[in-house]
matplotlib code that plots the C-alpha trace (Angstrom):
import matplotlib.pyplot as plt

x = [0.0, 2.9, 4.2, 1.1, 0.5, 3.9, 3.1, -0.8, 1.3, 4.4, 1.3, 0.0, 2.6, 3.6, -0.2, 0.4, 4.0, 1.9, -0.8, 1.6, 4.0, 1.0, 0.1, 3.7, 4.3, 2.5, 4.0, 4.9, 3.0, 3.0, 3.7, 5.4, 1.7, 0.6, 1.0, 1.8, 5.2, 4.0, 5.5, 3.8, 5.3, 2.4, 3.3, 7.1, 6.8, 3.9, 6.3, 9.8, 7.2, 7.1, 3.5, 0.8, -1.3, -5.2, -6.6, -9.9, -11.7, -14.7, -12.7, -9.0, -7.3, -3.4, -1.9, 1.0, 2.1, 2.0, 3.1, 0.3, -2.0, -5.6, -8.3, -11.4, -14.6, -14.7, -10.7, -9.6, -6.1, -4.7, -1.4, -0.8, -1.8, -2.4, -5.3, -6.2, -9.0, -9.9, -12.5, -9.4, -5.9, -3.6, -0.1, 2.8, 5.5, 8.9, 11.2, 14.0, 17.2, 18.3, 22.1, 21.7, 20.2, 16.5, 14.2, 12.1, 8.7, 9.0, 6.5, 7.3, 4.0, 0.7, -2.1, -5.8, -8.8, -12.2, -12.2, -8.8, -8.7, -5.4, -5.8, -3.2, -3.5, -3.0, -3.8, -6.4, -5.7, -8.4, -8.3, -10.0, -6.8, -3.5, -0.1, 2.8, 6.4, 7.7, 11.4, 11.3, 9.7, 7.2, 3.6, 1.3, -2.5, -4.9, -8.1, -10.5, -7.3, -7.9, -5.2, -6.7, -4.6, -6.6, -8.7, -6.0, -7.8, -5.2, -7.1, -6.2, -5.8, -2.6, -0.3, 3.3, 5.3, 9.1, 9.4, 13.3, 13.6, 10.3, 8.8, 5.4, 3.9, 0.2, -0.2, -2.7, -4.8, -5.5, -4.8, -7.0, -6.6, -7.6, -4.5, -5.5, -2.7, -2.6, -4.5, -7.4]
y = [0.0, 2.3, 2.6, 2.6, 5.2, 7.0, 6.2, 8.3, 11.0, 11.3, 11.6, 14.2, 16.2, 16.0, 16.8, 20.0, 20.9, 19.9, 22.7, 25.0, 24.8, 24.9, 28.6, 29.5, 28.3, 30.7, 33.4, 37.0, 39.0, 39.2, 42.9, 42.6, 42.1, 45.6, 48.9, 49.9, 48.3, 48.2, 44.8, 43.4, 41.4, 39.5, 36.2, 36.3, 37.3, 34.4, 31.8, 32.5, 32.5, 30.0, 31.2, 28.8, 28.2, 27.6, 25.1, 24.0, 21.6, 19.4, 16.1, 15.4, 12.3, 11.3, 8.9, 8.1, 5.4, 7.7, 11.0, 13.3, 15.1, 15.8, 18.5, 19.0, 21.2, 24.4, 24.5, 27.5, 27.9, 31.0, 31.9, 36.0, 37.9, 35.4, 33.1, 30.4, 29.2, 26.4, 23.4, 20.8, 21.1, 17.8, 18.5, 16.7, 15.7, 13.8, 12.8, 14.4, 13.7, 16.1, 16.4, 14.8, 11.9, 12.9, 13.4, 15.8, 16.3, 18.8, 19.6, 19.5, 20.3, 21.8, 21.3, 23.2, 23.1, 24.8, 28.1, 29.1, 32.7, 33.7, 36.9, 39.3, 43.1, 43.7, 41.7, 39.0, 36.3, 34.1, 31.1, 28.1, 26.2, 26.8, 24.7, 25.3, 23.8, 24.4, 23.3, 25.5, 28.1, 28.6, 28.8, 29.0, 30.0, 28.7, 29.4, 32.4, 34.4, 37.7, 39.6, 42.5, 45.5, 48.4, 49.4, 47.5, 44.4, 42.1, 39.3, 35.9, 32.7, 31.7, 33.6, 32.3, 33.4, 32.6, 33.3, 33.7, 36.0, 37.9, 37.9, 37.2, 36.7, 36.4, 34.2, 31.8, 34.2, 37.2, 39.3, 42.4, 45.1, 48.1, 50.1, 52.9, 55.2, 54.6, 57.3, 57.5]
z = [0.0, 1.0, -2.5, -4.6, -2.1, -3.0, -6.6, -6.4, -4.4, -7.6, -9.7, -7.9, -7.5, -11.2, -12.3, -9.9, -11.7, -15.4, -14.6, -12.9, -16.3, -18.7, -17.3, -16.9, -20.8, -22.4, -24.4, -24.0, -25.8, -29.6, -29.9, -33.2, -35.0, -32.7, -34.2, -30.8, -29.9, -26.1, -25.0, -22.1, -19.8, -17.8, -19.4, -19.2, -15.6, -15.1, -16.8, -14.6, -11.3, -8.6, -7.9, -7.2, -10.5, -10.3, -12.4, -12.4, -15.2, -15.2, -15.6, -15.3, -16.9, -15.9, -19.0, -17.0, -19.4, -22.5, -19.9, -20.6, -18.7, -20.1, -18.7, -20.0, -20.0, -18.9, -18.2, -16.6, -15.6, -13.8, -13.0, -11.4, -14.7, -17.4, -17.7, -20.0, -21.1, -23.0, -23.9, -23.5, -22.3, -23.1, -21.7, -22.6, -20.2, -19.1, -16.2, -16.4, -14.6, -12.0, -11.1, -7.6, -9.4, -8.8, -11.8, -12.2, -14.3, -17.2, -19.4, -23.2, -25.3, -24.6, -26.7, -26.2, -27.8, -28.6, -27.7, -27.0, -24.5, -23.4, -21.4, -19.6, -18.3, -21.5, -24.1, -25.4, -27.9, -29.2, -31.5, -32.0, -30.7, -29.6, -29.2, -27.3, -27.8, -24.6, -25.1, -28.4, -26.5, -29.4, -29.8, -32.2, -32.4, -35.3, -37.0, -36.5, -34.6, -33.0, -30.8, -29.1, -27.2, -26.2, -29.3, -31.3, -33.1, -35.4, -37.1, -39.0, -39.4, -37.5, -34.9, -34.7, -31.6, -30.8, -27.5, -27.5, -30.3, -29.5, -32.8, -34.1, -37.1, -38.5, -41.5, -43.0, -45.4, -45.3, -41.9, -41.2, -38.7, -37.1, -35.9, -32.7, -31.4, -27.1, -25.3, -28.4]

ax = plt.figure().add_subplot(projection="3d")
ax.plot(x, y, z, "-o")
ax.set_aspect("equal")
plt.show()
């Protein structure tokens, strides 16, 4: 019983780590799509933060076998000023060695669906789905995307962000957008 036990409580604790490194994954904001060059940093701060993250869903599934995490209905995932939301999360993970000989969980991809809402002080990104290579420190948002900043409105059909190199781009189609000066 004592190790099944310790086995449930690893789980746990890596589901908590999962949901803490979903939130903190998401990107800075894609500023290089904004007229306005105003860079917020909500989601950079969110991601280097050892901050409790929220989660709540209406079920939650471990695959520890095949190392992912899914959440679905409703899913609602806060971390200080960045929340996502989202019909279903599936996170990706991995044990990763530690130098003391631990391992530790990482989290590699996320993947949500239906309804994609990404929302700092600052910003809101919408999309019907959104994924997230965490190692690459990329993410990209798909189908019906909207970025809104103030009375700034960018729309498409995909958002590309590189995290490291703070670039974005809006491709897929078409992109329309209505440009507004801060302060107007």
């Amino acid at each position: 019983m004592g190790e099944r036990q310790s086995g449930i409580t690893r789980r746990w604790q890596a589901l908590a780590l999962m949901a803490a490194l979903a939130v903190s994954a998401l990107p800075a904001a894609p500023a290089a799509v904004m007229a306005q060059t105003v860079v917020t940093n909500d989601l950079q701060a969110a991601s280097k933060s050892k901050k409790k993250v929220n989660i709540e869903a209406d079920s939650m599934e471990v695959l520890d076998k095949d190392k992912k995490a899914i959440f679905t209905g409703k899913v609602d995932a806060r971390r200080e000023d960045v929340t996502l939301h989202t019909d279903k999360l599936v996170v990706d993970y991995a044990d990763a060695a530690q130098k003391d000989g631990s391992k530790k969980t990482e989290v590699t991809f996320l993947d949500a669906t239906g309804h994609v809402l990404i929302v700092t002080s600052k910003q809101r990104i919408t999309g019907d789905w959104a994924k997230m290579d965490v190692k690459a420190n990329q993410l990209t948002v798909g189908g019906n995307v909207t970025v809104t900043q103030d009375k700034t409105v960018i729309n498409g059909k995909k958002l590309f962000v590189d995290l490291d190199k703070n670039t974005s781009e809006m491709s897929g189609g078409r992109v329309k957008g209505s440009f507004v000066p801060s302060g107007q």
